[in-house]
N, C-alpha and C positions, 0 to 999 in steps of 0.2 A: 560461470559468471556469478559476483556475490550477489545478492536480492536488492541492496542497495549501493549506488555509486558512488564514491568519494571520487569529489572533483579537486583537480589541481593544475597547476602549472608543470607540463611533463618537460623530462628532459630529452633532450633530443635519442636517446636510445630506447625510453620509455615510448616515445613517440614512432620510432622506426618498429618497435617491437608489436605496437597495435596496429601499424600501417601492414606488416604480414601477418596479423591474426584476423585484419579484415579482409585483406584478399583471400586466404583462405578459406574464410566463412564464407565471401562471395560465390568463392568457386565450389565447393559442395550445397550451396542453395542452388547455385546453375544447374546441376545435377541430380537431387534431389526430388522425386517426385512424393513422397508423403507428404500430407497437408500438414499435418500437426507435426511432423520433424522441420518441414519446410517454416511453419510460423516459431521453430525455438530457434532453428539458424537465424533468421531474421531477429530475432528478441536478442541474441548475441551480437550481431551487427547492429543494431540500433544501439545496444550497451560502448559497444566499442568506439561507435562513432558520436555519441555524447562524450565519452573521453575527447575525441578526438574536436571538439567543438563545431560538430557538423551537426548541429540540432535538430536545423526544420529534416535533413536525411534520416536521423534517427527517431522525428516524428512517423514517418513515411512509414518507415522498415518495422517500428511499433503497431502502429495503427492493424497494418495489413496484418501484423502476428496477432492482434487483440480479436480482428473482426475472423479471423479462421477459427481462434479459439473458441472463440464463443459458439459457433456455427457448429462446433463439434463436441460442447458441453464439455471442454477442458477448463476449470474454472480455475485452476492453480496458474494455469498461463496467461488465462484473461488478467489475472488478476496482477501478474508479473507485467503484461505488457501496459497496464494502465501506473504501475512503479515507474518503467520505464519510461512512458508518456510523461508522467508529471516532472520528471527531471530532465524532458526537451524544456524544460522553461518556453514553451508554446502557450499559444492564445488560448487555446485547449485544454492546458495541461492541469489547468485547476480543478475543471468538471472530469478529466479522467480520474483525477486522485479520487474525486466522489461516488463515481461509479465504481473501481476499485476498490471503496471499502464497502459497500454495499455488498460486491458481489463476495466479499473476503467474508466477513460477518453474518452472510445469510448463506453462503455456501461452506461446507468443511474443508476450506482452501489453512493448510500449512499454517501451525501458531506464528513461527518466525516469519512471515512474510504477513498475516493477519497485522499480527504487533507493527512491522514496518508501517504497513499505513497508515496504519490510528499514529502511529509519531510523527511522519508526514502531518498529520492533522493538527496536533498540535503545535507544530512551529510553524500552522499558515495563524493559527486562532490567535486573533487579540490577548493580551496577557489577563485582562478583567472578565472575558467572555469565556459562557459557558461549557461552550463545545469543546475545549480543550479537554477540560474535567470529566465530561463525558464519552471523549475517546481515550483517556486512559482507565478508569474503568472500566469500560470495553476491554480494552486491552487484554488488563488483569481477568475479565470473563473466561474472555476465550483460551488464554492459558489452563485456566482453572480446569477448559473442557477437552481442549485437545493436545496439551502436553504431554508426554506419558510421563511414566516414575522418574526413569533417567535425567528428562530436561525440565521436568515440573520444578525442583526448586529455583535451579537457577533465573528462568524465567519469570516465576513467581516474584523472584528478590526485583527483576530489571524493574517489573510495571509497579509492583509498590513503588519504585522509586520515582517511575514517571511519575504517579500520582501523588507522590509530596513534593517533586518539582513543581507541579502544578499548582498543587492547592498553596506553595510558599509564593511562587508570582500573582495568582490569584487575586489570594487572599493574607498577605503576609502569612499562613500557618508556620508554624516552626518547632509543634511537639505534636505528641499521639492523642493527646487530649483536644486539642484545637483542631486536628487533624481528624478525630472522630466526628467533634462537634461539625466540620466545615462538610464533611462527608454526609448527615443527619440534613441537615439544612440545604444541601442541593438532592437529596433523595438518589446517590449511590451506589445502596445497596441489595434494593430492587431490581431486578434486570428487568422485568414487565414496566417498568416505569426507566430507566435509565436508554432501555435500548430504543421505545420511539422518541424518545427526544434525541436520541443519535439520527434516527431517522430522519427527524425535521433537522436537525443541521447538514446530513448531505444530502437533502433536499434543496436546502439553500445554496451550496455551495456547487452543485449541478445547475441549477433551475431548470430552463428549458430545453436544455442540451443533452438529456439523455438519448444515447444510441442505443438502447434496448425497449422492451417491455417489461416492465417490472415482474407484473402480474403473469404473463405467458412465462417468466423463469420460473417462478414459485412453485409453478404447476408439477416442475422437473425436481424439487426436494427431495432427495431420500426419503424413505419412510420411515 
């Protein structure tokens, strides 16, 4: 399953075709007793059945794969089931994307699915608001740290680019000069400065709805 979903209007053999890739994921989750295989069949059936416009079903099938993951310190999956989450377009699914980039950012969860969510972020963010500029910096970070040689440039080239799509909706920018300067003026290139104002925006965009403890994960960092 990709990391992210492109929705559409399927055709009816598209449609017949995910109708047997969900029975079949049904029926080895029937069977399946590992917890952590049990919550990725689940994270494919939640995928499949947002294709399928079974949303609040593929809240369900998420949720349960998030809350396993986390219980078993799989953070790559926590972090895939709150992807998932946000694309049930649920009541929920705003504060999952925020716990998802929390948990993607402060654990060594995957640059291409990290990056997925900070771009989530930016297409919830108002076009004049901060936060957008400050998940794609993010972005660009975390490439910088966990891409290797292989995928470092190409992903290097994606988030520059997120970050002058940004800064040109922003802030009109439209050159490297303007784009320095717009960079300088929102404090960018700090990560000790850029990353708690990440903070405080998925603080905001969680509020009160966090399903963990921030502080009891930290404790679990690598060293």
């Amino acid at each position: 399953m990709s990391d992210s979903i492109q929705q559409g209007s399927l055709t009816e053999a598209e449609r017949s075709d995910f109708e047997q890739q969900l029975s079949e994921k049904n029926l080895a989750l029937a069977n399946c007793t590992d917890t952590l295989e049990r919550a990725r069949l689940q994270l494919d059936i939640a995928e499949i059945l947002v294709w399928l416009e079974r949303k609040e079903e593929a809240w369900d099938q998420a949720r349960s794969a998030f809350d396993a993951s986390l219980k078993h310190e799989s953070w790559q999956d926590a972090v895939e089931a709150c992807n998932v989450l946000y694309q049930t377009e649920q009541t929920g699914s705003i504060p999952a994307l925020g716990m998802g980039v929390w948990l993607a950012v402060t654990f060594p969860v995957a640059h291409e699915l990290t990056y997925a969510m900070l771009d989530h972020v930016v297409t919830e963010t108002p076009d004049h608001a901060d936060g957008a500029a400050l998940a794609a910096v993010t972005a660009r970070y975390v490439v910088d740290l966990r891409a290797d040689d292989a995928q470092h440039e190409e992903w290097a080239l994606l988030a520059n680019d997120l970050i002058a799509r940004v800064a040109a909706r922003h802030s009109g920018v439209r050159n490297q000069q303007a784009l320095d300067a717009w960079m300088d003026k929102l404090g960018l290139r700090d990560p000790q400065v850029f990353l708690p104002r990440l903070s405080q925006v998925v603080n905001a965009i969680v509020g009160d709805a966090w399903w963990f403890d921030r502080n009891a994960l930290r404790d679990k960092l690598p060293d």
